[in-house]
Backbone bond lengths (Angstrom), bond angles and torsions (degrees), N, CA, C in turn:
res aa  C-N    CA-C-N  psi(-1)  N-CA   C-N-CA  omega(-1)  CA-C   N-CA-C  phi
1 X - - - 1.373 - - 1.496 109.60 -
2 X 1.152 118.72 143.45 1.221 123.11 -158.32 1.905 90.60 -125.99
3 X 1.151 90.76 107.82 1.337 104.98 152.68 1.839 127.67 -54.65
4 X 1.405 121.18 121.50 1.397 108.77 145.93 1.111 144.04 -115.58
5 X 1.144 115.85 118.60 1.710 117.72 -159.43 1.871 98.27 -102.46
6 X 1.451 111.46 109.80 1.191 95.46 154.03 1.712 135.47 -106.50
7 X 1.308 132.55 136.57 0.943 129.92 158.93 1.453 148.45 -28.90
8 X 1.283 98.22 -59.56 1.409 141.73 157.02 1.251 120.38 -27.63
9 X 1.735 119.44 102.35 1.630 112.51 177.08 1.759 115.88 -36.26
10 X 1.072 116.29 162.45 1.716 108.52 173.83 1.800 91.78 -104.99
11 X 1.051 99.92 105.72 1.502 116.11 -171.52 1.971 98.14 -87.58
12 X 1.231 139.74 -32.05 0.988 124.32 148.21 1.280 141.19 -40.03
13 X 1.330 109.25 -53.29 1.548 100.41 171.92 1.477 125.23 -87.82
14 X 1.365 118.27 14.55 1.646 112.88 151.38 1.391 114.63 -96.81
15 X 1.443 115.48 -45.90 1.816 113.16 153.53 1.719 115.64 -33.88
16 X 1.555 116.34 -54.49 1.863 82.51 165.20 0.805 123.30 -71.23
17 X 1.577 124.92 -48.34 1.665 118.75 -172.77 1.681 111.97 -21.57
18 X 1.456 104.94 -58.72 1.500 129.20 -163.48 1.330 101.49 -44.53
19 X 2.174 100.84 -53.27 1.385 86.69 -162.19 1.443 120.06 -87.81
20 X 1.350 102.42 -1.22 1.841 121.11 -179.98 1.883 92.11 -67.39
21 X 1.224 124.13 -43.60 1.570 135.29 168.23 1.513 119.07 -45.35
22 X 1.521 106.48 -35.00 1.335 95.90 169.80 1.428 123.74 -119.13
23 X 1.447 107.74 6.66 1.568 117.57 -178.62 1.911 92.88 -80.93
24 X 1.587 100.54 -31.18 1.641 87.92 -165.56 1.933 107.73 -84.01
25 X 1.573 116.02 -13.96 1.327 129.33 174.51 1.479 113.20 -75.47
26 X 1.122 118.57 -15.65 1.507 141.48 -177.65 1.507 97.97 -107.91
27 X 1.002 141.87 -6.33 1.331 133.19 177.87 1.496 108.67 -103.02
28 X 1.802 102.35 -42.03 1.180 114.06 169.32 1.760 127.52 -46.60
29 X 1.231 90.16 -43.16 1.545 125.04 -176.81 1.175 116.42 -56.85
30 X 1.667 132.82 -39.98 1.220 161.87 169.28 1.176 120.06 -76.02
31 X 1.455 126.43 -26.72 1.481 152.69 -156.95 2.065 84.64 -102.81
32 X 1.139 94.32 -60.10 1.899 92.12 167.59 0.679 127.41 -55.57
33 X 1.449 126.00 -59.45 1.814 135.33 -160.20 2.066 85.40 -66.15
34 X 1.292 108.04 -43.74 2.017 109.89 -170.41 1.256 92.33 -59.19
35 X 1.801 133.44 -48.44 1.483 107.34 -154.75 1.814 94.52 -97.76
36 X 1.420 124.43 23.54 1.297 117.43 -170.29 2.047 88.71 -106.74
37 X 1.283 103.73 -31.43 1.585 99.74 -166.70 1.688 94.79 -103.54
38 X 0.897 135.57 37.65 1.181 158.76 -159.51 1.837 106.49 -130.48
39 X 1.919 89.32 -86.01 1.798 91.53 157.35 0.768 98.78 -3.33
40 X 2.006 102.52 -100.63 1.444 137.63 -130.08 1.152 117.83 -60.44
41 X 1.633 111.71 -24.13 1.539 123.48 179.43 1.928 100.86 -72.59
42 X 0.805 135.71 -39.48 1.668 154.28 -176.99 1.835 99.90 -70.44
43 X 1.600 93.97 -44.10 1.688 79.50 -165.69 1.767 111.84 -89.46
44 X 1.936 95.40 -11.10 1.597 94.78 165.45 1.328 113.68 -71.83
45 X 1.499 117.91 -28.16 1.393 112.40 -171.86 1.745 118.73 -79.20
46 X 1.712 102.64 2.56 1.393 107.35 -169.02 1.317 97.35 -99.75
47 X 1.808 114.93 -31.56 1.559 118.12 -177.19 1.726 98.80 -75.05
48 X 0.779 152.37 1.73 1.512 148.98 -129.77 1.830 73.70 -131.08
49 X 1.349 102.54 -92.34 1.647 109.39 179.92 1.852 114.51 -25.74
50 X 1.326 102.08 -56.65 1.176 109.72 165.56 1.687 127.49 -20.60
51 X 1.746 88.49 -81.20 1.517 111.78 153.64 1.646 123.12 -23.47
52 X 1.128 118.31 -73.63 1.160 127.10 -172.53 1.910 104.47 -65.89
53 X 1.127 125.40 -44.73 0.930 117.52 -173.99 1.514 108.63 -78.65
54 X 1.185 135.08 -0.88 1.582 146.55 167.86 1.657 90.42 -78.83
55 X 0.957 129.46 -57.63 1.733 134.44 -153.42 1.720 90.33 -81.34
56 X 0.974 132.30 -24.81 1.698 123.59 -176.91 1.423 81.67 -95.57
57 X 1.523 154.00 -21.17 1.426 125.65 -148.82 1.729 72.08 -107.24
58 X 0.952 149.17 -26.18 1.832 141.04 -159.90 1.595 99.78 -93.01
59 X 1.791 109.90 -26.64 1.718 87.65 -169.31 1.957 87.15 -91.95
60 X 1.228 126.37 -24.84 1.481 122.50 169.66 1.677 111.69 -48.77
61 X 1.312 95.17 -42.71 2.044 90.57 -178.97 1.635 105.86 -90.28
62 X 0.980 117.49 0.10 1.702 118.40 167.00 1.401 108.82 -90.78
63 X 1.549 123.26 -42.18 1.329 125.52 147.70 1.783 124.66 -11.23
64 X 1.616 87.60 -84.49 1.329 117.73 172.68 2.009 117.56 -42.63
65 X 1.399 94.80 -63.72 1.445 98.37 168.30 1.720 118.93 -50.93
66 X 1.301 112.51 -12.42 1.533 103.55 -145.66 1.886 74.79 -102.63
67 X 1.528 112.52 -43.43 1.758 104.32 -179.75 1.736 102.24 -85.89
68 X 0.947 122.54 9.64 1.731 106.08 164.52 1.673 89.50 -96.63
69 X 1.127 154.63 -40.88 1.279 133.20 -175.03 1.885 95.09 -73.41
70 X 0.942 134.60 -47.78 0.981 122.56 -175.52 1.662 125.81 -46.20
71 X 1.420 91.78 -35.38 1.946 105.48 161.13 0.753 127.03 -57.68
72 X 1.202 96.16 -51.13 1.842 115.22 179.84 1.228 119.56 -64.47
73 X 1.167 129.41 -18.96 1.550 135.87 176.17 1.154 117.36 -95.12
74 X 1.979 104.42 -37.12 1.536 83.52 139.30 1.160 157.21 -126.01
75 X 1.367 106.05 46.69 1.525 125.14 133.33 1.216 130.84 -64.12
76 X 1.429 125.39 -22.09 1.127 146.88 143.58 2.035 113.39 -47.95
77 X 0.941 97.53 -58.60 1.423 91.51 172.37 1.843 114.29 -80.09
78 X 1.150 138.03 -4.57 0.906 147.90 -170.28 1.713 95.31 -101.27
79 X 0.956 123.79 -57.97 1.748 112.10 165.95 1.204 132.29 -53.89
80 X 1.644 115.61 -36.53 1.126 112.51 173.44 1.652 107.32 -73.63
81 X 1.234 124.88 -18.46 1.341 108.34 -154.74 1.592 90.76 -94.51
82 X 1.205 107.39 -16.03 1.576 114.04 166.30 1.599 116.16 -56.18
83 X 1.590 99.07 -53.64 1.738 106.67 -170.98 1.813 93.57 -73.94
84 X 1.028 136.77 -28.67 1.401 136.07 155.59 1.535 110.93 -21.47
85 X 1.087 86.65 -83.86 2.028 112.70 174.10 1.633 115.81 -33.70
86 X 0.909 111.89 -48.06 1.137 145.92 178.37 1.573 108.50 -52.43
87 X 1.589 89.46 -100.58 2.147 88.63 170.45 1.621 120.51 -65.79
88 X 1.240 113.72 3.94 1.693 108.67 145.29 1.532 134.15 -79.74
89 X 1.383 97.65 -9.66 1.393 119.28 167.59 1.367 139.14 -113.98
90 X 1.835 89.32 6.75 1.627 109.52 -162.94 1.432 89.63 -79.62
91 X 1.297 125.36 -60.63 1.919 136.67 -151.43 1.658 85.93 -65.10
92 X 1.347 95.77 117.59 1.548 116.64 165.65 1.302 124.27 -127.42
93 X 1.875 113.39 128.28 1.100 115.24 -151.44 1.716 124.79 -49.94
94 X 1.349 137.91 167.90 1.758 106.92 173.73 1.750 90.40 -147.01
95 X 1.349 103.65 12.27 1.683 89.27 158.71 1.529 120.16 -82.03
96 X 1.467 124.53 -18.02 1.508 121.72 166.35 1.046 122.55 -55.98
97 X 1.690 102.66 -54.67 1.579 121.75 172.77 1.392 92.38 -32.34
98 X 1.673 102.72 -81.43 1.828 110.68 -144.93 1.716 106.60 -41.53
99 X 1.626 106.32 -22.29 1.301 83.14 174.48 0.848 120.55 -126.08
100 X 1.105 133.88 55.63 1.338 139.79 157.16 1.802 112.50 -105.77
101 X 1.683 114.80 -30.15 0.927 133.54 160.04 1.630 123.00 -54.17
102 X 1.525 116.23 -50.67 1.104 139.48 170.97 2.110 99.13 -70.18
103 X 0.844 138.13 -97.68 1.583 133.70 155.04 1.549 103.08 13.13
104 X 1.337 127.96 -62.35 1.303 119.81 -155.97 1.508 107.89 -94.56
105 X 1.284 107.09 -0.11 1.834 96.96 165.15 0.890 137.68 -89.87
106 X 1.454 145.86 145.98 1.030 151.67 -145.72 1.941 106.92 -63.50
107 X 1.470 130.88 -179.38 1.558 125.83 143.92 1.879 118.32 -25.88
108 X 1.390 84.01 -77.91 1.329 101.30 -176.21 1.146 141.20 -124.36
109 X 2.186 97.71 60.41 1.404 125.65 153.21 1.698 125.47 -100.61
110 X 0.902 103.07 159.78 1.471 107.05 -179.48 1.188 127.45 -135.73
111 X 1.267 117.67 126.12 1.724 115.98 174.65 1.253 109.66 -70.97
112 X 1.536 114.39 121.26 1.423 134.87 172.85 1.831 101.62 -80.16
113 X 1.372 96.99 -66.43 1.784 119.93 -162.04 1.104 104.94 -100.94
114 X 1.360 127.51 146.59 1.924 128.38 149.72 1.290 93.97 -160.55
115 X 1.778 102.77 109.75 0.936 108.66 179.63 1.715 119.97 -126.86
116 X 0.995 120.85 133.59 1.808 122.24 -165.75 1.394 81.31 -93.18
117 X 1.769 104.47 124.73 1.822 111.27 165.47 1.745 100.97 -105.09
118 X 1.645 119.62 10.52 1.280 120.82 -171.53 1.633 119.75 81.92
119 X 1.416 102.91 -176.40 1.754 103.81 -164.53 1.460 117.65 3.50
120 X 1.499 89.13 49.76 1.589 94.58 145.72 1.468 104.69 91.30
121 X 1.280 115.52 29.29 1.407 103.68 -174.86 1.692 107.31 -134.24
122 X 1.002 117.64 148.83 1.799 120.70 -176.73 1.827 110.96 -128.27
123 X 1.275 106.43 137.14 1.260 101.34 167.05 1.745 108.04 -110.73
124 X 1.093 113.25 135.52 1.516 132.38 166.94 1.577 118.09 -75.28
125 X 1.530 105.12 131.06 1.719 89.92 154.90 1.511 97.61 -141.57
126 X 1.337 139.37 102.75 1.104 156.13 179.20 1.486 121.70 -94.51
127 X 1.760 124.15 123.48 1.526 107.67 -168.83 1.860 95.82 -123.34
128 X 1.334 87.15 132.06 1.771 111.37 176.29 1.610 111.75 -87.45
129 X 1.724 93.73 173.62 1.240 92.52 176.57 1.647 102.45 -103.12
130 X 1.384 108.21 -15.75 1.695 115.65 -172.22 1.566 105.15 -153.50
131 X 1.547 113.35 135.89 1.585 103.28 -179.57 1.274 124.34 -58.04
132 X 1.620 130.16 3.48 0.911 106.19 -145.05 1.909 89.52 -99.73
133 X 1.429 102.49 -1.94 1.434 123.72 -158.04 2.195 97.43 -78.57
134 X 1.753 92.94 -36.64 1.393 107.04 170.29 1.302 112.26 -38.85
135 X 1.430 117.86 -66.86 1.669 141.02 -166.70 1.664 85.59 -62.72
136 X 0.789 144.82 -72.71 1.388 138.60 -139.13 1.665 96.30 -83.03
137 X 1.077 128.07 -26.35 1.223 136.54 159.70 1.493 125.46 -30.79
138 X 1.769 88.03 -80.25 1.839 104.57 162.60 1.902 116.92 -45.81
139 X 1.219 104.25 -27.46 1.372 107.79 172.00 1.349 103.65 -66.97
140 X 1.008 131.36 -92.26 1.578 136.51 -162.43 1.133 103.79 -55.88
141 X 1.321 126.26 -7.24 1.787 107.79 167.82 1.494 110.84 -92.20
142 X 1.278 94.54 -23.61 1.776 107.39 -168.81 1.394 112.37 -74.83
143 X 1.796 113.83 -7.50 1.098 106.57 -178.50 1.878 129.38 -125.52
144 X 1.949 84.77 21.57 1.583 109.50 -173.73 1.855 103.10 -89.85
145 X 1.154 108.87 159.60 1.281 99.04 -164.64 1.573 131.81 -89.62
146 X 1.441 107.17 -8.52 1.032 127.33 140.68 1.419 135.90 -44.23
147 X 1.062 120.30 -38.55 1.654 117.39 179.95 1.596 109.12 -105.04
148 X 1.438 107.30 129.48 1.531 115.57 -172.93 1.827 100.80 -82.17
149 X 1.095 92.28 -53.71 1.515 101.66 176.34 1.565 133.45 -129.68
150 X 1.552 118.66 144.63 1.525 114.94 -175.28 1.667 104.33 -143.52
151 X 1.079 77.64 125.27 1.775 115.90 165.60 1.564 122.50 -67.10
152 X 1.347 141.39 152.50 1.535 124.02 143.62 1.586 93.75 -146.78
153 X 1.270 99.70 129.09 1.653 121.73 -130.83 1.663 86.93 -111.47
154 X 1.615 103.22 -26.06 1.833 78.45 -178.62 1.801 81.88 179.08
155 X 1.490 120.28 166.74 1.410 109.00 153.63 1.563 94.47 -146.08
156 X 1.765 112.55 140.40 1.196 107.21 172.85 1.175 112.14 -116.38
157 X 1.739 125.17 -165.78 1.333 105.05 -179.54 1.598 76.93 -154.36
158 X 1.712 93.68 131.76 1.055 118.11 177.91 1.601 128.15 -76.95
159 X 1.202 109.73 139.66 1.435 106.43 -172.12 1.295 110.48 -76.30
160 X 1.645 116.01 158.38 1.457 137.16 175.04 1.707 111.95 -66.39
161 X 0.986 111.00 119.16 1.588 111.68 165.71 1.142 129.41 -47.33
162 X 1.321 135.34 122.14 1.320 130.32 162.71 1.475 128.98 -10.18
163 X 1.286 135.47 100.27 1.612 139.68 -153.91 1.372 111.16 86.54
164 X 1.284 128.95 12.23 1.485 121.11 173.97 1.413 110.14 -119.36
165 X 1.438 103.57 134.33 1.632 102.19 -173.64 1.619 94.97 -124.57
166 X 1.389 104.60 157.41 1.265 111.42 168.90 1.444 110.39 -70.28
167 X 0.888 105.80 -37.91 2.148 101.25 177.52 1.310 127.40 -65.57
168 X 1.552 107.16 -10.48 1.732 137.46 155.75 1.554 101.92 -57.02
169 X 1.263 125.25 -35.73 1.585 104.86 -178.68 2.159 94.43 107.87
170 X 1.260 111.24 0.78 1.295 118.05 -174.40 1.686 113.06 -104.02
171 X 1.436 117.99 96.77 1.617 129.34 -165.30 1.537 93.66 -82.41
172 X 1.351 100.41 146.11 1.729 111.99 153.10 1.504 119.05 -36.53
173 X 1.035 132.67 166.39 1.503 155.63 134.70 1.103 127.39 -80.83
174 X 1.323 135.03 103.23 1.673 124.19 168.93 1.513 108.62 -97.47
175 X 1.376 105.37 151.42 1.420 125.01 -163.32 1.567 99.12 -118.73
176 X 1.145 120.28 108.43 1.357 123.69 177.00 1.545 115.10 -117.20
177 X 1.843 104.66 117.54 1.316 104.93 177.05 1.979 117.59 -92.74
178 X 1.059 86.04 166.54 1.622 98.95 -175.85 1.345 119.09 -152.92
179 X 1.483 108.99 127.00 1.343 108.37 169.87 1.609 117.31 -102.26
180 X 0.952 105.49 161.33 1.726 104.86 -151.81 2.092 86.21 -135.24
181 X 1.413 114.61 126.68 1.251 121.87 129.72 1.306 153.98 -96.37
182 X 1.469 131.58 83.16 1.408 153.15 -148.67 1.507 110.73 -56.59
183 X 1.323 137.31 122.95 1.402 134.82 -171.37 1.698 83.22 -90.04
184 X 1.550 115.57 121.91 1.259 136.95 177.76 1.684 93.31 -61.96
185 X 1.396 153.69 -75.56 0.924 149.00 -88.92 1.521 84.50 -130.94
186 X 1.460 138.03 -39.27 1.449 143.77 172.21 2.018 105.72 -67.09
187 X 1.381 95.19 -24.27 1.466 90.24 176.48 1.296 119.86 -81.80
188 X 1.733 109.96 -48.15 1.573 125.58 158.86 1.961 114.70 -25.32
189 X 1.340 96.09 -69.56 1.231 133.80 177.89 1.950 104.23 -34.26
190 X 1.330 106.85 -58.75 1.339 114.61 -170.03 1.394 101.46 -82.63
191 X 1.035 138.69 -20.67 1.493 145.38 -150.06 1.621 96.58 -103.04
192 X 1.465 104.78 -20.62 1.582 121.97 -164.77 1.838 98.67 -91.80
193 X 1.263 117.10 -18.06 1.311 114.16 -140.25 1.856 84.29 -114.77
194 X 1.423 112.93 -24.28 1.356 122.18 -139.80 2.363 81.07 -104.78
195 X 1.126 87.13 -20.19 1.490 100.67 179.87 1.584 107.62 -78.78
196 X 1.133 98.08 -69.17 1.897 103.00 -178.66 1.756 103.81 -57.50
197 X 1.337 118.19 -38.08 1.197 106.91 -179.75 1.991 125.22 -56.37
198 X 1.457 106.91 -24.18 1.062 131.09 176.55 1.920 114.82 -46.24
């Protein structure tokens, strides 16, 4: 029997090992790049969905934008047709007023002022012969049916003219102002009545 003894590294079986080492690093390798283009194929199809559902949510809020201006305009027409309403109902008559104003003054008072400050409001400037004619004034206006509310805003008393003395028999003037709030609907009302009566 013949023995064989070799010396000789066994250079085959570390040459496969090696290449079994890189057939399985190369397999590995492939096993990645598949589950990497794999992902990417999944995560384009998630940006894609994405996509589309961004482009239905922008033409839905262009939608939306397009009927909130549409409200809005007409709400826009809904105010004006309001402020319409409004200054067709603003012009309020002032010949009742004038006389009811004129009516409630004394002999010998006089309308200085009549002044419309609007929504319904009047300023007075009325001149007496004595304050006390003022007070009794605000009464009889305060109790015509036209005016909701009355003011007396101040009373002055006018000075004597140059050459006039009180020991002449020549009294002051007092000037009594008043603000007046006009019941819109009693004025309508009278202006309505003062018409048909015609």
């Amino acid at each position: 029997m013949l023995v064989d003894i070799n010396l000789l590294p066994d250079d085959e079986r570390k040459q496969s090992s090696w290449l079994k080492a890189v057939i399985a690093i190369a397999a590995l390798g492939l096993v990645l790049i598949l589950a990497f283009v794999i992902l990417g194929y999944y995560q384009g199809k998630a940006v894609d969905t994405l996509a589309s559902q961004l482009s239905q949510e922008q033409k839905l809020r262009a939608q939306k934008e397009e009927k909130i201006a549409e409200l809005e305009s007409m709400d826009t027409w809904a105010n004006l047709d309001a402020a319409v309403k409004w200054a067709e109902g603003y012009p309020m008559p002032m010949l009742p007023v004038l006389g009811e104003v004129v009516d409630a003054l004394p002999e010998r008072g006089f309308l200085e002022e009549f002044t419309y400050t609007g929504a319904g409001a009047l300023e007075l400037g009325i001149q007496f012969d004595s304050s006390r004619e003022s007070a009794y004034y605000l009464e009889r206006i305060s109790s015509t049916k036209l005016v909701s509310d009355v003011k007396l805003l101040g009373v002055e008393t006018e000075a004597l003219e140059d050459g006039e003395d009180a020991s002449d028999g020549v009294l002051p003037r007092y000037l009594a102002r008043y603000a007046l709030t006009l019941d819109r609907e009693a004025v309508k009302g009278t202006a309505d009545e003062e018409e048909e009566g015609e």
